[in-house]
C-alpha positions as a printed Julia matrix, in Angstrom:
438×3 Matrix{Float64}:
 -45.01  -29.05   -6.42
 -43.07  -25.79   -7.78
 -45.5   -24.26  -10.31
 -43.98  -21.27  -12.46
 -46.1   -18.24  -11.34
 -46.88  -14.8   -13.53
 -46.02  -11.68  -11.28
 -47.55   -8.79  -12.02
 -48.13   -5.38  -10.48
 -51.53   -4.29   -8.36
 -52.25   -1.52   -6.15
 -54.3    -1.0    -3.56
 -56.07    2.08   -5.19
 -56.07    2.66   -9.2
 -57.49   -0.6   -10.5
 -61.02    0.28  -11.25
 -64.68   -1.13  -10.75
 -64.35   -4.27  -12.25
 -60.2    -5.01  -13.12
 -60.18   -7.93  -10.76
 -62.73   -9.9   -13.24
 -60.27   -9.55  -15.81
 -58.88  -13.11  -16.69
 -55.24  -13.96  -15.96
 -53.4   -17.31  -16.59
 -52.24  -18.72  -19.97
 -55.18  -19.05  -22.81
 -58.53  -18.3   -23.49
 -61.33  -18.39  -20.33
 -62.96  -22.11  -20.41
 -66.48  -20.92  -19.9
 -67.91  -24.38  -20.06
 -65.94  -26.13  -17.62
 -68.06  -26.66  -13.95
 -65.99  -26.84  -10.66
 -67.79  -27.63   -7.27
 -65.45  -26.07   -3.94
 -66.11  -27.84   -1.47
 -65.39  -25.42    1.42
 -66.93  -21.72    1.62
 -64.54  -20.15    4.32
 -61.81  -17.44    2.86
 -59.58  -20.26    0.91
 -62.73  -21.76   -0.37
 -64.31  -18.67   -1.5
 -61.14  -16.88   -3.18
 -60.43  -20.37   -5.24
 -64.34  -19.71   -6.4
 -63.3   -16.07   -7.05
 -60.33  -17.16   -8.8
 -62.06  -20.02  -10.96
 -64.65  -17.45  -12.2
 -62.01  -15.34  -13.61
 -61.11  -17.49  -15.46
 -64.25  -18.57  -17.4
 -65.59  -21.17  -15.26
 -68.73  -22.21  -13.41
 -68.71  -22.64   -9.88
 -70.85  -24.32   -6.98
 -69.54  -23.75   -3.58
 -70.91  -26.0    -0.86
 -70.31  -26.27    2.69
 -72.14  -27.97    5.64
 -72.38  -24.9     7.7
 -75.01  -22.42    7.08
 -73.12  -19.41    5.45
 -70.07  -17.99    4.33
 -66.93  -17.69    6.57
 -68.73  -19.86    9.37
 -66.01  -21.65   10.41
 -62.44  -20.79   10.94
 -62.58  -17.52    9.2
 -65.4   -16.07   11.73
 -63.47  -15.09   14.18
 -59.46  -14.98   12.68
 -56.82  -12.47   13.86
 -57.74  -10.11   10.69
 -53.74   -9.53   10.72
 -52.67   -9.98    6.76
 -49.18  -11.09    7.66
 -47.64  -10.99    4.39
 -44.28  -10.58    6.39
 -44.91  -12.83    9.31
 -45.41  -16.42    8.2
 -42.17  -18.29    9.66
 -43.35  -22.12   10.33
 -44.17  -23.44   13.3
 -41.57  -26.11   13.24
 -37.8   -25.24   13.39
 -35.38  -26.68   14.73
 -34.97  -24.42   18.45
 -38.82  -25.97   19.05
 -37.16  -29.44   20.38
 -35.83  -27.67   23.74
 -38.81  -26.38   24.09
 -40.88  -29.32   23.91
 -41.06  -30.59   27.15
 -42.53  -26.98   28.02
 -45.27  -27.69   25.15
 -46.03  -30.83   26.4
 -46.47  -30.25   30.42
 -46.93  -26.64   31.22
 -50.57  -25.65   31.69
 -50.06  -21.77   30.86
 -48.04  -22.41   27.31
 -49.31  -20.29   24.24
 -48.98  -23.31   22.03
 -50.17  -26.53   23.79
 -49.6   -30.14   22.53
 -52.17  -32.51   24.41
 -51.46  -35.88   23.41
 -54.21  -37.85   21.84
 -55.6   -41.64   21.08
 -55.51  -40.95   17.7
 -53.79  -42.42   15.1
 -53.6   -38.67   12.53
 -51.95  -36.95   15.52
 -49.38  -39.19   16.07
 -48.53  -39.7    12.73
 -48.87  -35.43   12.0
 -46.4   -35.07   14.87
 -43.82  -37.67   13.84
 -43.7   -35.37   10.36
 -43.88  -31.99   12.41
 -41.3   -33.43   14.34
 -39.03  -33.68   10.97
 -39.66  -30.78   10.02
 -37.98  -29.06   13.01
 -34.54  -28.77   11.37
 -32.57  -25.48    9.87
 -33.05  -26.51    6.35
 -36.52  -27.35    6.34
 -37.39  -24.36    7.93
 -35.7   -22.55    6.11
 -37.05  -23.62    2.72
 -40.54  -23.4     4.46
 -39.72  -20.35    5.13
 -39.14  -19.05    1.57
 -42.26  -21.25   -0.02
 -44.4   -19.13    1.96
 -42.64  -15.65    1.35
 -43.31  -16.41   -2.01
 -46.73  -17.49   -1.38
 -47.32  -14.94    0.33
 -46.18  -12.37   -2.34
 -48.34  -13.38   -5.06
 -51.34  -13.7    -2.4
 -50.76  -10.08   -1.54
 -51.09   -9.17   -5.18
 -54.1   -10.73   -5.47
 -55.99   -9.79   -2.32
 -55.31   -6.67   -2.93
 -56.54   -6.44   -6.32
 -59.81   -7.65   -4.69
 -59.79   -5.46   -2.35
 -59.3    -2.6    -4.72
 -62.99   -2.84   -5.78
 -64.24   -2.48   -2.56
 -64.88    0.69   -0.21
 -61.51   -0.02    2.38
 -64.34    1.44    5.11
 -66.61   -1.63    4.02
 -64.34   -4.39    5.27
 -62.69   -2.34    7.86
 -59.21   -2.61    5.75
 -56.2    -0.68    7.21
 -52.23   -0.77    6.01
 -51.06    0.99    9.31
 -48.01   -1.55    9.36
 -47.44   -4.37   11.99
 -45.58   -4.15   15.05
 -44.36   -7.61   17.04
 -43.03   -6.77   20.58
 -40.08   -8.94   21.84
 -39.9    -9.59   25.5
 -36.49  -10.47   25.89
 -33.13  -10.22   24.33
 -33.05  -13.38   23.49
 -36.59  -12.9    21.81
 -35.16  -10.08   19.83
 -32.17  -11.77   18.82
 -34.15  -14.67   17.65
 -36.53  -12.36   15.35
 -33.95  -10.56   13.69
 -32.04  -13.63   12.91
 -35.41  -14.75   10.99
 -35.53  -11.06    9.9
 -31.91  -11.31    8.44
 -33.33  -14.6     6.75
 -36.14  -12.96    5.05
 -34.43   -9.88    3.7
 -34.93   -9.5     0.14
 -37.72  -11.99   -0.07
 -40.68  -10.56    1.9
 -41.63   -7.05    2.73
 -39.38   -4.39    4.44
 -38.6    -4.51    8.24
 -37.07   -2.88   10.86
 -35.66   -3.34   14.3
 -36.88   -1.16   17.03
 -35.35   -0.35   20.41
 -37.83   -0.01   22.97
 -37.92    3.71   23.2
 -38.36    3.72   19.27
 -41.4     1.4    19.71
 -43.18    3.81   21.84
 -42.64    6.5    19.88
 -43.7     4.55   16.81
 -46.9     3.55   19.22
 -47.68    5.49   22.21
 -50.38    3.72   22.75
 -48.14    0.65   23.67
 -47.2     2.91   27.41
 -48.04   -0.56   29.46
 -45.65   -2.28   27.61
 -42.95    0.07   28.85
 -40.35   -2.09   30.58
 -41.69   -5.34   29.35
 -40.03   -5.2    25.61
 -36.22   -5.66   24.47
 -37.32   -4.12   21.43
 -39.58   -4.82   18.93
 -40.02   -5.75   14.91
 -42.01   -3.32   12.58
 -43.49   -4.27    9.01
 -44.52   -1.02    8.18
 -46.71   -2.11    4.99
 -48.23   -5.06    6.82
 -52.57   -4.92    6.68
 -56.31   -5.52    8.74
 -59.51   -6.6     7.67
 -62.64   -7.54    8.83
 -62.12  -11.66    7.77
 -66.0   -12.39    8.12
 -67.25   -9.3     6.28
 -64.66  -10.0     3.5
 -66.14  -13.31    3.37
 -69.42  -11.92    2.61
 -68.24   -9.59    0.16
 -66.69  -12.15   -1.75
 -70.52  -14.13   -1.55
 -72.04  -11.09   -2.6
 -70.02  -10.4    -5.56
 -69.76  -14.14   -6.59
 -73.45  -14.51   -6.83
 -73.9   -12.04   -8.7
 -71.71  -13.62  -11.43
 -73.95  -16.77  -11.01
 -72.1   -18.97   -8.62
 -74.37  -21.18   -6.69
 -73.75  -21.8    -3.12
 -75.28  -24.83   -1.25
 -75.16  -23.74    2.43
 -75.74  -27.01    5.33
 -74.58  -29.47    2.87
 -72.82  -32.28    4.49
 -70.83  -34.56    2.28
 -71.35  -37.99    2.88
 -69.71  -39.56   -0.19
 -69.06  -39.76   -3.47
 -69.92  -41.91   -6.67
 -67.04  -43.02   -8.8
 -67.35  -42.36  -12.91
 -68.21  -45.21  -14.49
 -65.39  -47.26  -15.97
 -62.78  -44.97  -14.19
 -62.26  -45.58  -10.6
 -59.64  -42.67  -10.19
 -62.37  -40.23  -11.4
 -65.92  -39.0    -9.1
 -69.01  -38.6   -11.16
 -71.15  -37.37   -8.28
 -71.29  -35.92   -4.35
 -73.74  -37.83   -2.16
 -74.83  -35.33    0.26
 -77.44  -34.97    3.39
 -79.27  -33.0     0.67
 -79.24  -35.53   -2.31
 -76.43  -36.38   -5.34
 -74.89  -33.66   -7.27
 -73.52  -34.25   -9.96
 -69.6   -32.95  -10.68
 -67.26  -32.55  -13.58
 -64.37  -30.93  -11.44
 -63.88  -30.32   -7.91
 -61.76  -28.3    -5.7
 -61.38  -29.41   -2.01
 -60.92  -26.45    0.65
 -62.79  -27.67    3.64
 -59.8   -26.81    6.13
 -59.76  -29.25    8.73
 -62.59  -31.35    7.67
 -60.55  -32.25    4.33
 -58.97  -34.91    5.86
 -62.4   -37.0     6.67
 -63.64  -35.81    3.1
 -60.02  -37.13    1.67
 -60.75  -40.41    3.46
 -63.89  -41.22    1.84
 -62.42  -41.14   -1.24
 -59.01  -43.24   -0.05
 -56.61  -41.26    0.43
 -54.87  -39.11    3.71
 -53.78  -35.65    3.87
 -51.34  -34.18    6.56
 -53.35  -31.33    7.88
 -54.69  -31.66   11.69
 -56.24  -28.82   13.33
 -54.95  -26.64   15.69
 -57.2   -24.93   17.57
 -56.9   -21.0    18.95
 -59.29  -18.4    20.47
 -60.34  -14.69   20.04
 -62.42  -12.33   21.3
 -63.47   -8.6    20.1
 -64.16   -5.24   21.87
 -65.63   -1.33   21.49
 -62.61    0.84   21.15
 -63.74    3.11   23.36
 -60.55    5.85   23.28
 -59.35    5.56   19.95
 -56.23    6.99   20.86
 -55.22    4.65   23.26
 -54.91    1.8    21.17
 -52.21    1.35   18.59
 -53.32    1.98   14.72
 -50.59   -0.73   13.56
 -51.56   -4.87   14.47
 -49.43   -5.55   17.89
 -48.21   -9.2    18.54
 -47.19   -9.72   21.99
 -44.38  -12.39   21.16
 -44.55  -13.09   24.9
 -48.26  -14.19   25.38
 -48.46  -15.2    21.7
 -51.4   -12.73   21.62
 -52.61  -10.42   18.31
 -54.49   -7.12   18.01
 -56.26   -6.0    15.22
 -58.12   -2.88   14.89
 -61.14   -3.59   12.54
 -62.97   -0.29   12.48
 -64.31    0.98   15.88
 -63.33   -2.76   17.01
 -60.19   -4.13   18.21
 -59.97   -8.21   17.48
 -57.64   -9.65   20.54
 -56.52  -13.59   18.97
 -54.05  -16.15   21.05
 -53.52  -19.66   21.69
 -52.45  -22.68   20.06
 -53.59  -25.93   20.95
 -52.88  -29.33   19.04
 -56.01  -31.25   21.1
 -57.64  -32.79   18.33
 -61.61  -31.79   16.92
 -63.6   -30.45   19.79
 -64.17  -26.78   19.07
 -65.73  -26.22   22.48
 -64.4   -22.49   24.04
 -62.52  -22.93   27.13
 -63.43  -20.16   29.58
 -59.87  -20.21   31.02
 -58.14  -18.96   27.83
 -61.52  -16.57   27.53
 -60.8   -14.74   30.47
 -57.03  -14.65   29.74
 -57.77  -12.81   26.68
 -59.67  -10.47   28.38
 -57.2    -9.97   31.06
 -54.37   -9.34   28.27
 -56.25   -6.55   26.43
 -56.88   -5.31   29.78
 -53.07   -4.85   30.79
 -52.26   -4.09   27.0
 -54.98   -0.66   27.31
 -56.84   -0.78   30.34
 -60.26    0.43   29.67
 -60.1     1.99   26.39
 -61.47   -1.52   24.56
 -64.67   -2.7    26.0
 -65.55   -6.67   25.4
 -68.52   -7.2    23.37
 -70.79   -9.11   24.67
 -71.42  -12.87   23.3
 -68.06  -12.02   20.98
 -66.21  -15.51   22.35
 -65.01  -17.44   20.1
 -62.83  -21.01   19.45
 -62.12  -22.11   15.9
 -59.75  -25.08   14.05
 -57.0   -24.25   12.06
 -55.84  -26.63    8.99
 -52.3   -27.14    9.79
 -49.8   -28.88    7.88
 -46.29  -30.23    9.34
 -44.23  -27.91    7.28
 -46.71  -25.01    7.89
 -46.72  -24.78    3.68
 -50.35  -25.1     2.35
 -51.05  -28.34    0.2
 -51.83  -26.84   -3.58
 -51.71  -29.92   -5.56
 -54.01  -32.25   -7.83
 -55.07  -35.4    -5.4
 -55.43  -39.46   -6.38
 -58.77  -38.44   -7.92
 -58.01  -37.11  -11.24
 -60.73  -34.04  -11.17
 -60.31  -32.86   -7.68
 -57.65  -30.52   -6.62
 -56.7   -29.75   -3.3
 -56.4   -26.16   -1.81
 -55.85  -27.33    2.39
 -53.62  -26.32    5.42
 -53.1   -22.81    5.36
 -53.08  -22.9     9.24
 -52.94  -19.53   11.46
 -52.55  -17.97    7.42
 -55.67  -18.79    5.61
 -56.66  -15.03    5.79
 -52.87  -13.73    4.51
 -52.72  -16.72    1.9
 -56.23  -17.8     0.54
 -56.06  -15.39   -2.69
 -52.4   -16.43   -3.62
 -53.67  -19.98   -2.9
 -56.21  -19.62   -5.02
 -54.63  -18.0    -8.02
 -51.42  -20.61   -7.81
 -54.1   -23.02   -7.38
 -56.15  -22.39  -10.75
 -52.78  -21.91  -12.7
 -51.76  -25.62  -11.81
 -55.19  -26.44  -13.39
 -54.82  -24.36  -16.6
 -51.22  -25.86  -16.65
 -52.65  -29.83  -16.87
């Protein structure tokens, strides 16, 4: 759905204790409207943050025992605003048989008995055409615009050192010519709609980075976003909590959802959520559960095209702060981020379309490990415990799903894939202005 959206200006510094809570949208705040989120990860918190600017009450619930326990707890902490080209386009059918037998490919496909995969694929599948991606392509650039906007105006309330947040640009290294070639044809694309970028040789890289030395003779070149971001996605999570609470949202932590209760005398409306932990009552609801929307969409009759795909990280000590790069690093080659966060370097990879289990695998563990190791040797030391495996809520088209569902009062905020972090507060604003707008 293309919803009309109000631009305006924010800043990373200027805005003042407080300027975020300031109400946005068209009309007066509803203060006696009640939403319940279901979902209280990054996109689930920042539609709460969102809803309470503009005058209403909130409940956030979520069947895990905090906030940012799922797929936000261990994210990239890259805010892409730049980098958020689909996964499907239309070069990704010669490469399919590579997705679907080689054991060492960054984005694995392991076919399942299970009737959501097969029927995701078929549309991702469609989606792997010029024009599609292209339009993708711009739906998120725009997305991704107003999300900036907005996370930043968050983020302008809070101490930068506080949530580790850093704008020390982005840099994605291209192996081969071909590699390069292929990024600055999607650079050439996104001129004029996303943030700046340039084209580096390989010499220019280094001197851009000199921390990237091992990478010496294993680059064509390289893309740099100069105004691209980092932050902590866990402690932003709890910020959010923090500052929610204390404008009287109630969260209801290890609530499973078990069902619902249709209003009386209107079938396409819920009166209630049956939950593990009794019946609560609902006027409106918002579902943002990421990949566990689509059995919470099923109890209620109808299907949504989000199936997870599932991707690793670990995190180290910096220990020589000099010898790792200030600006996030993609190694196009390994499909591998870095993210400073603080004293800590986040190291994320992997892609794996394998269905629910969430179980690490020690294999693509240790080949994290090994990667930060050749990326900087010993100047990042692994913290202990710091493994992690999580489910992204991917859609075909890679686009999130912002749209009112079959039930009249619940709206559906789902399948911002690899870029919940980079899109959950422009989610979450478009998201409320579709709501003011019925």
């Amino acid at each position: 759905m293309s919803l009309a959206v109000e631009r305006e200006s924010s800043s990373q510094s200027g805005s003042g204790e407080g300027s975020y809570w300031e109400t946005t949208g068209s009309g007066a705040p509803r203060k006696h409207e009640h939403v319940t989120v279901i979902g209280a990860g990054i996109v689930g918190l920042a539609t709460a943050a969102v809803l309470v600017r503009s005058g209403r009450a909130v409940t956030v619930m979520d069947e895990l025992q905090g906030p940012g326990h799922g797929t936000s707890w261990g994210n990239g902490c890259q805010l892409s605003y730049g980098y958020v080209a689909p996964l499907a386009n239309e070069g990704l059918w010669s490469e399919l048989p590579h997705l679907l037998c080689s054991s060492d490919s960054p984005l694995k496909i392991r076919p399942r008995l299970d009737p959501g995969q097969w029927s995701w694929m078929l549309s991702f599948l469609q989606a792997c055409n010029a024009r599609r991606s292209r339009q993708s392509t711009t739906e998120l650039l725009e997305l991704a615009k107003l999300s900036r906007q907005e996370t930043e105006r968050w983020l302008a309330m809070v101490e930068p050192s506080v949530l580790s947040y850093t704008c020390h640009g982005k840099v994605v290294v291209l192996p081969t010519e071909a590699a390069l070639a292929k990024a600055m044809q999607q650079m050439k694309l996104q001129e004029g709609l996303g943030p700046v970028q340039h084209a580096l040789t390989e010499e220019e890289c280094l001197r851009l980075e000199p921390a990237l030395q091992r990478f010496r003779g294993k680059m064509a070149g390289a893309i740099h976003t100069p105004s691209e971001c980092a932050v902590d996605s866990l402690a932003l999570c709890r910020n959010l909590e923090q500052q929610l609470r204390a404008r009287g949202v109630e969260f209801r932590y290890g609530t499973k959802v078990l069902g619902f209760e249709r209003a009386a005398g209107d079938s396409h409306r819920v009166a209630a959520v049956v939950s593990d932990q009794g019946r609560l009552a609902v006027d409106g609801m918002v579902l943002a559960a990421g990949v566990g929307s689509r059995a919470i969409a099923r109890m209620l009759g109808f299907s949504v095209p989000v199936y997870p795909m599932k991707g690793y990280s670990i995190t180290g000590r910096i220990l020589d702060s000099e010898a790792v790069p200030r600006a996030s690093i993609t190694d196009a080659a390994k499909k591998v981020v870095y993210a400073r966060i603080g004293s800590r370097l986040r190291v994320a990879g992997f892609a794996e379309l394998q269905g629910y289990d969430s179980a690490l695998d020690t294999a693509k563990i240790e080949a994290l490990v090994q990667y930060t190791h050749e990326a900087f040797g010993s100047a990042v030391e692994m913290e202990p415990d710091s493994a992690w495996a999580g489910l992204r809520p991917v859609t075909p088209t890679s686009v999130p799903i912002i749209r009112q569902s079959p039930v009249s009062n619940m709206f559906l905020n789902i399948g911002q894939g690899a870029l919940g972090l980079t899109l959950a507060f422009g989610s979450a604003r478009r998201l409320v202005e579709l709501i003011e707008a019925r």
